[in-house]
C-alpha positions in Angstrom: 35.7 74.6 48.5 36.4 74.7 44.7 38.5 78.3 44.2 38.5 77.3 40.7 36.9 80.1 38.1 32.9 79.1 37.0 32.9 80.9 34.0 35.6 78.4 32.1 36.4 74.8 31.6 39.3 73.9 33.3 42.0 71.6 31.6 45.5 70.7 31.6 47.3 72.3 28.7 50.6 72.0 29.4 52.0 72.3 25.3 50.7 76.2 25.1 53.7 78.1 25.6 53.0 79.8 29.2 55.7 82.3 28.1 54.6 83.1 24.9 58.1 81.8 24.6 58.0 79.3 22.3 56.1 80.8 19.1 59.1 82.5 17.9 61.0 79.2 17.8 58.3 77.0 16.0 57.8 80.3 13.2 61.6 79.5 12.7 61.2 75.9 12.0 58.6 76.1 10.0 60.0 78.0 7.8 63.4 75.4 7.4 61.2 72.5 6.7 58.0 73.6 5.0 56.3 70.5 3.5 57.0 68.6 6.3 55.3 68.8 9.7 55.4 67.1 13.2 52.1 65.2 12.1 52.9 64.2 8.3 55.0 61.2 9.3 55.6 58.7 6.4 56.3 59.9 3.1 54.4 57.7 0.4 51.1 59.2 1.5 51.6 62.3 -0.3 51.7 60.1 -3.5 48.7 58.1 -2.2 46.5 60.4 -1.3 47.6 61.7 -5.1 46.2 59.1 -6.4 42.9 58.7 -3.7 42.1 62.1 -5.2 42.6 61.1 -9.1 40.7 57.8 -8.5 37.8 59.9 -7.2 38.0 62.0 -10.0 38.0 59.1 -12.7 35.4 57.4 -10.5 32.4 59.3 -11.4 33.0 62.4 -8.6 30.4 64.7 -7.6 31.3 67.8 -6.2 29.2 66.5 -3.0 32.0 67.5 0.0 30.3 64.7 2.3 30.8 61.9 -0.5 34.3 63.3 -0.9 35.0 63.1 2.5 33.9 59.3 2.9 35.7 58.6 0.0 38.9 59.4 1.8 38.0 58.3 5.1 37.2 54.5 3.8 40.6 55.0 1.9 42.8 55.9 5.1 41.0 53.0 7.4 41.7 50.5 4.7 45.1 51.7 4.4 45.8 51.9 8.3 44.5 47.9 8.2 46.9 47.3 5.7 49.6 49.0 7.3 48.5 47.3 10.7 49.1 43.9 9.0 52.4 44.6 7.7 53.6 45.9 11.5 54.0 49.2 10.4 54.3 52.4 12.4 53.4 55.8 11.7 50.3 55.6 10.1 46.7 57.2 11.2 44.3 54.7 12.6 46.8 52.0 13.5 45.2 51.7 17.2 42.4 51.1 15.6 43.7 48.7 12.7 45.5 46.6 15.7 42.4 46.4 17.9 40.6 45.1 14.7 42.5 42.9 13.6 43.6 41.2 17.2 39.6 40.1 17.2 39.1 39.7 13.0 37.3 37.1 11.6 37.3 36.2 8.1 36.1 40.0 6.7 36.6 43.2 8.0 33.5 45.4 7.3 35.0 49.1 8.1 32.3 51.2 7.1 31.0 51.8 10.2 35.0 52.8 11.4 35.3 55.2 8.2 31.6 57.1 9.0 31.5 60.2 10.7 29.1 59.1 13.2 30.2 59.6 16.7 28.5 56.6 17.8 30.9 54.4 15.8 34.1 53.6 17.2 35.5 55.8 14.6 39.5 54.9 12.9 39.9 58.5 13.9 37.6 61.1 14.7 39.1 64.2 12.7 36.5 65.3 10.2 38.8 64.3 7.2 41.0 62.0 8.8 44.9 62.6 8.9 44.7 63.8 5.1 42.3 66.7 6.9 44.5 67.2 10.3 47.9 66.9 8.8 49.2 66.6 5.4 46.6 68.4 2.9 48.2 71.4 3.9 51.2 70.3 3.4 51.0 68.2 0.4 50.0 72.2 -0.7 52.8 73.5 0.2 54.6 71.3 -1.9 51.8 72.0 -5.2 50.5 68.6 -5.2 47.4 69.7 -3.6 44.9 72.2 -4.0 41.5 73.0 -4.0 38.1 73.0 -6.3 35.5 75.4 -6.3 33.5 73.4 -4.5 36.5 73.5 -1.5 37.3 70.0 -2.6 40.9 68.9 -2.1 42.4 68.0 -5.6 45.6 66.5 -6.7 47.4 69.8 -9.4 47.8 68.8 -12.8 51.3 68.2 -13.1 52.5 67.2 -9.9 49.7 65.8 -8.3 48.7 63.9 -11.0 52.2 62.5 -11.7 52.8 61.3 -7.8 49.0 59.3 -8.2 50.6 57.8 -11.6 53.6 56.7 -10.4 52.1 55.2 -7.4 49.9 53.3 -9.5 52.7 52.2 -11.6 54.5 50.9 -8.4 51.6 49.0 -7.0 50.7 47.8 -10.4 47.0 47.3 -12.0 45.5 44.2 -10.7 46.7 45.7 -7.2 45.5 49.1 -8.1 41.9 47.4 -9.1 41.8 45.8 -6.1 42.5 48.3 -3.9 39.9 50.7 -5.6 37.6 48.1 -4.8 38.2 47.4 -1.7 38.2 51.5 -0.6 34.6 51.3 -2.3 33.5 48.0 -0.9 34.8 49.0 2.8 35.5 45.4 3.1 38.2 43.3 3.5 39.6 39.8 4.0 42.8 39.2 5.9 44.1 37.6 2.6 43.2 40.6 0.6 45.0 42.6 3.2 48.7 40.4 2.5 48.0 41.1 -1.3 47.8 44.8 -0.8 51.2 45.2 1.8 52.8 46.8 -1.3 51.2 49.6 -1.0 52.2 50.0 2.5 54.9 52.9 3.9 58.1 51.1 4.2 57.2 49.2 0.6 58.5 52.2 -1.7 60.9 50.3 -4.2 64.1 51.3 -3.9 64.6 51.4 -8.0 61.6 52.6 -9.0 60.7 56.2 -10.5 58.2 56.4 -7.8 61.3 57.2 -5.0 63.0 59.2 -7.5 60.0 61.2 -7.8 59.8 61.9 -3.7 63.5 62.7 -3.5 63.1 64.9 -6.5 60.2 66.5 -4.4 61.9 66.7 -1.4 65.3 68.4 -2.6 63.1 70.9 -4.6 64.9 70.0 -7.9 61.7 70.3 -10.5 61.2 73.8 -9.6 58.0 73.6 -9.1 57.3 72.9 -5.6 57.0 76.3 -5.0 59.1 78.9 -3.3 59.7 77.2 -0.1 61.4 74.1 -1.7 64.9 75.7 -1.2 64.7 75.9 2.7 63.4 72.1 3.0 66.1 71.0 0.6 68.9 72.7 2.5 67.3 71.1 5.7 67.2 67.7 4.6 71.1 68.2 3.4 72.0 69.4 6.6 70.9 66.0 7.9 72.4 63.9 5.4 75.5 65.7 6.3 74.9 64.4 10.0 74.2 60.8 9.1 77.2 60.8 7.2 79.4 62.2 10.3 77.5 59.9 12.6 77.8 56.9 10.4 74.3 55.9 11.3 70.8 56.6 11.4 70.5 60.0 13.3 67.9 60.9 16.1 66.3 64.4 16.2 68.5 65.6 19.0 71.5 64.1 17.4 70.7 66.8 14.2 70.2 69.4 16.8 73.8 69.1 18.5 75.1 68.4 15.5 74.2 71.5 13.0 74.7 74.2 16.3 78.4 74.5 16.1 80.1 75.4 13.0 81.9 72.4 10.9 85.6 72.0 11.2 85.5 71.4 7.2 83.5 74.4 5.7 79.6 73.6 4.3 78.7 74.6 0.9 77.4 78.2 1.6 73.7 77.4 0.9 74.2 74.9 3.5 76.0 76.9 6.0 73.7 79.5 5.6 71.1 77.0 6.5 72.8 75.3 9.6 73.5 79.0 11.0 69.3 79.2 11.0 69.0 76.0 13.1 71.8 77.1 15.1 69.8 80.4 15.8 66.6 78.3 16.3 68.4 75.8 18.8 69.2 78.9 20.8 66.2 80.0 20.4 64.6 76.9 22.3 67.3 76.8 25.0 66.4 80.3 25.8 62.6 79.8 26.4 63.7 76.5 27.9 65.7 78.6 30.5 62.7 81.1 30.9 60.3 78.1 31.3 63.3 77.0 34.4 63.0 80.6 36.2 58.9 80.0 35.4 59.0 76.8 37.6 60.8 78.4 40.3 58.5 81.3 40.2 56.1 78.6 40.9 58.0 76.9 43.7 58.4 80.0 45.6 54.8 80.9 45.1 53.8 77.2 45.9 56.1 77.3 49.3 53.3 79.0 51.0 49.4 78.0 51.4 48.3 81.3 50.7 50.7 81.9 47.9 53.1 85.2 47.4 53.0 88.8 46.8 54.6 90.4 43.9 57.6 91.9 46.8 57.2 88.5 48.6 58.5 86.9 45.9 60.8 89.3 44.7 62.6 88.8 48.5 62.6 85.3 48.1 64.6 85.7 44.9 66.7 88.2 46.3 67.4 85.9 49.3 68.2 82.9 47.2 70.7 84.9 44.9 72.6 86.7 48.0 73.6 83.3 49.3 75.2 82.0 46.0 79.2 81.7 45.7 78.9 80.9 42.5 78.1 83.1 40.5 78.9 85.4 42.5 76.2 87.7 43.1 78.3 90.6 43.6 79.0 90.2 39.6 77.1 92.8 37.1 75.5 91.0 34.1 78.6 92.2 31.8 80.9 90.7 34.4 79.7 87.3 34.5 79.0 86.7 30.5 82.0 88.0 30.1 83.7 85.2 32.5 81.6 82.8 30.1 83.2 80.9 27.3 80.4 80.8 24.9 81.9 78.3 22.8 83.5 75.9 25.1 80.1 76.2 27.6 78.7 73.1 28.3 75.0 73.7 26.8 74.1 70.1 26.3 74.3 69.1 30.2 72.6 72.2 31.1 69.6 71.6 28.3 69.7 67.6 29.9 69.4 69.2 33.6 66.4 72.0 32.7 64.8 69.6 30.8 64.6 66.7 33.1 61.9 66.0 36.3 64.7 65.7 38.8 66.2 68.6 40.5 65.3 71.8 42.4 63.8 74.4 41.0 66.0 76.8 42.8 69.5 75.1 41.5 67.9 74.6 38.2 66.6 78.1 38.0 70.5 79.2 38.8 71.6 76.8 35.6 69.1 78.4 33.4 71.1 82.0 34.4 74.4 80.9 33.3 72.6 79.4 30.3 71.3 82.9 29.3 74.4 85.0 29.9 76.2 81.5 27.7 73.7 82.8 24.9 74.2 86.1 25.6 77.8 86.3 24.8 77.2 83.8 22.0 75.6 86.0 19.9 78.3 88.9 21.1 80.9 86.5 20.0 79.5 85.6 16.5 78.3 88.1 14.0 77.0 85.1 11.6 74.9 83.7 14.2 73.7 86.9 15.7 72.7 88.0 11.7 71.0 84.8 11.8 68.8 85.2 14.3 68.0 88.9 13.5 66.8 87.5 10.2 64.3 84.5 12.2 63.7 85.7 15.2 61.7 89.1 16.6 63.2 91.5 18.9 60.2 93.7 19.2 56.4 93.7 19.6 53.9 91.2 21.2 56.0 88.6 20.3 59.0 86.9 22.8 62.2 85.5 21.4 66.1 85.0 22.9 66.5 88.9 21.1 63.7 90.1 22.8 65.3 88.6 26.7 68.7 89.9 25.5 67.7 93.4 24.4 66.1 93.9 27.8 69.0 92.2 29.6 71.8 94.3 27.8 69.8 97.4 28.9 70.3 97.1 32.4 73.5 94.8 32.0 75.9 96.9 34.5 73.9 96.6 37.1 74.4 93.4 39.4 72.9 90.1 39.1 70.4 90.3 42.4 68.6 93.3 41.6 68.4 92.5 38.4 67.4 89.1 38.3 64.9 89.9 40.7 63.3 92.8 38.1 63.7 89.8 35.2 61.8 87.3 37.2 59.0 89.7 37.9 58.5 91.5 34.8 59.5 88.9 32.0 58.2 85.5 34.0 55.4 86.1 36.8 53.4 88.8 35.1 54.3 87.9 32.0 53.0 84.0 32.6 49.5 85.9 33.8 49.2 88.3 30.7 49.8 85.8 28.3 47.4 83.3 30.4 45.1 86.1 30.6 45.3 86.3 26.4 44.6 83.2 25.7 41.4 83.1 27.8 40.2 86.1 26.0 41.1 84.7 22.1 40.8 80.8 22.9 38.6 80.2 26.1 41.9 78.6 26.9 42.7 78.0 30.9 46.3 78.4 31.1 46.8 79.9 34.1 49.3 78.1 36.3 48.7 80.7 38.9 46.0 82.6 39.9 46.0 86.6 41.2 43.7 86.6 44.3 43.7 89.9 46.9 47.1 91.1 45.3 48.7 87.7 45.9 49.3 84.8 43.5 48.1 81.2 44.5 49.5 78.1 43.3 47.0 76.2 40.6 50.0 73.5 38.9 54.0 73.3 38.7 55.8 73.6 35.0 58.7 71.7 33.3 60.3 72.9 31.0 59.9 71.5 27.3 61.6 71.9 24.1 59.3 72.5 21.2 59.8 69.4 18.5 61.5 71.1 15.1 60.2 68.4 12.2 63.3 66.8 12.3 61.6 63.2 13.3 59.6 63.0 10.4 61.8 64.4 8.0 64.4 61.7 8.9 61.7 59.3 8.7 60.8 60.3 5.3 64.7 60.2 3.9 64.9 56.4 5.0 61.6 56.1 3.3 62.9 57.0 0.1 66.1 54.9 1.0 68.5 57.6 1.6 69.0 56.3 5.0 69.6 53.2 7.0 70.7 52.1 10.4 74.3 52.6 8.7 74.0 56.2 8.0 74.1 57.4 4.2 73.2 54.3 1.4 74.3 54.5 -2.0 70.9 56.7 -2.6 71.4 59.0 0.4 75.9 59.4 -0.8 74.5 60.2 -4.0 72.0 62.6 -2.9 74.8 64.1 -0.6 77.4 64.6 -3.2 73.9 66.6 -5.7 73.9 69.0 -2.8 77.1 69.9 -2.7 
């Protein structure tokens, strides 16, 4: 018999924060690298859709949205081809470009890919393509785009307009022609393709006004990329700084670990201010990491019988589980044990590795994700910088949830001892939470998030959680320094040192 509800689609959405959890965390990092998002992921199209716009414009452009919009779908499938050619990654459409050109004869005809029509196999099926989806927005945030009248996307005057000339002037005329021909045409040879490679991602010249444009873009040193500009800049110093430590090219996780203890030699204080925010932030996500650990034992407990738990059911189980630990020992008040925590010395990595991974049991994991919290807990006891850090990011009140929010209710009820109080914490902050903020999502999204359901007063199992860490921008903002040639496999070039040493 299908229990499942009639009256909504069913689907597996595992990336919508079942906590309402992980908001707070993603508000932070947005806000440390505007400009740059987890879906704008190689730098030079923000000077080529510059200049997609200004060849529109000199082209004989109606104000037609429709024309507009195949304008700039012809010009991303030509450029995915292109890119696909050169083996290069990062680029929207390059399934597509690969599948095309593993069976290519001697012309590519891509109209038919750039169209709208859903009979088509499509480059990509977004409206507008990844200019659309990912980067117009962006490329606004930044004052190179903005839009018409007409709600056509235009390149500004000054800055847009000066990213479209200077990539013109680094592909040079005959190439420009060519590939204003080819956009219009939507058709191309495999040798036309070979001709226009310098146009593709990884093809910026490294002496060329074109990169010192982007890095002047980046590090917000015009002042006129707007107000965010500052908090991007300081971001993309912060990992400079890393590369340089590491001596190599760093990974996301790498910038984490790196920027959440303080330096042994002291940052410039625009920096330092800066690395105490994604400090706060990586806090932040180990905290609804840990909630999303107690969350998945919820789910075993409730899982552990056919016809699910009870509200006190579970509560016992918890209860039961916690009575037979030596360690902590459950005796301890909540003050006690992050007391007996060395919030500096604590070994956060291994416990992030362990809540994070799809080995273990959701019982022992659940008990990690405790000493985690109380580890955060006396964290922000320990360090007024941080703990004024993440009062400025983070809520501590309202609809939304956040580590302050967690501590505040913890600290309220922190001499009484670990069992009882646990036991409250897993019923009011995870299992009804999960259902409320399920139950809100149905209501504003027609979004089925519920991972359990309530049925006669008892809650059923519908799927298990693992815990994930939300995914800060970091990825394509390194991406985009060793696009400009600020980074290499060796860490810092002569660019990147020099770049460094501006932001000190």
């Amino acid at each position: 018999m299908n229990l499942l509800p009639q009256w909504t689609e069913k689907a597996d959405k595992r990336g919508l924060d079942p906590l309402g959890m992980q908001n707070s965390g993603v508000l932070l990092y947005q806000s440390l690298l505007p400009g740059i998002s987890n879906v704008t992921l190689r730098m030079r199209y923000y000077g080529y859709y510059c200049w997609i716009s200004e060849t529109y414009a000199r082209r004989g452009a109606t104000n037609d949205f429709e024309t507009w919009r195949n304008w700039v779908r012809r010009a991303e499938a030509l450029y995915a081809l292109v890119s696909a050619r050169a083996g290069e990654t990062g680029v929207g459409g390059i399934e597509w470009a690969n599948r095309r050109l593993a069976g290519a004869g001697r012309v590519i005809d891509f109209e038919a890919a750039a169209s709208t029509d859903p009979a088509q196999e499509r480059y990509l099926r977004q409206s507008l393509g990844v200019f659309g989806g990912a980067y117009y927005s962006q490329m606004a945030e930044m004052n190179l785009f903005t839009e018409n009248r007409h709600g056509i996307q235009v390149a500004t005057k000054d800055l847009g307009r000066r990213a479209a000339s200077l990539f013109a002037d680094a592909i040079g005329p005959d190439l420009a022609r060519l590939l204003r021909q080819k956009i219009t045409d939507a058709k191309v040879t495999l040798r036309e393709l070979d001709r226009l490679q310098p146009i593709a991602p990884s093809e910026i010249p490294e002496e060329s006004e074109e990169r010192t444009f982007y890095e002047t873009l980046l590090f917000a040193r015009s002042g006129d990329e707007g107000k965010t500009g500052p908090s991007r800049a300081a971001s993309l110093g912060l990992i400079l700084e890393t590369a340089n430590a590491h001596e190599e090219w760093p990974g996301p996780d790498q910038v984490r670990w790196h920027l959440f203890d303080p330096p042994e030699q002291a940052l410039p204080s625009r920096l330092e201010t800066q690395r105490l925010a994604w400090e706060a932030y990586q806090c932040q996500d180990m905290m609804q990491v840990a909630c999303a650990a107690l969350l998945g034992w919820g789910i075993a407990i409730i899982n552990a019988e056919p016809q699910g738990r009870s509200l006190p059911e579970i509560r016992a189980d918890v209860v039961a589980h916690l009575e037979r630990l030596e360690d902590p020992d459950p005796t301890l008040s909540w003050r006690v044990l992050r007391l007996g925590v060395d919030s500096q010395s604590f070994a956060y990595a291994d416990v992030w590795d362990e809540l994070t991974s799809a080995r273990g049991a959701a019982a022992d994991k659940a008990v990690s994700a405790l000493r985690l919290i109380a580890a955060l807990h006396q964290r922000l006891l320990d360090r007024p910088d941080l703990a004024g850090a993440a009062a400025q990011g983070l809520p501590d009140r309202g609809v939304a949830h956040s580590l302050r929010t967690e501590i505040s209710w913890l600290e309220g009820r922190e001499g009484e001892s670990i069992v009882p109080l646990i036991a409250d914490y897993m019923i009011e902050r995870i299992i009804r939470r999960h259902s409320h903020v399920a139950m809100q999502k149905l209501r504003r999204q027609g979004d089925y998030t519920f991972l359990y359901e309530q049925r006669e007063g008892r809650f059923v199992y519908l799927a298990a959680y693992q815990p994930v860490a939300t995914t800060p921008r970091l990825a394509s903002a390194i991406q985009f320094l060793a696009d400009i040639h600020l980074l290499d496999d060796d860490g810092l070039t002569p660019h990147g040192l020099a770049a460094r040493d501006a932001g000190q």
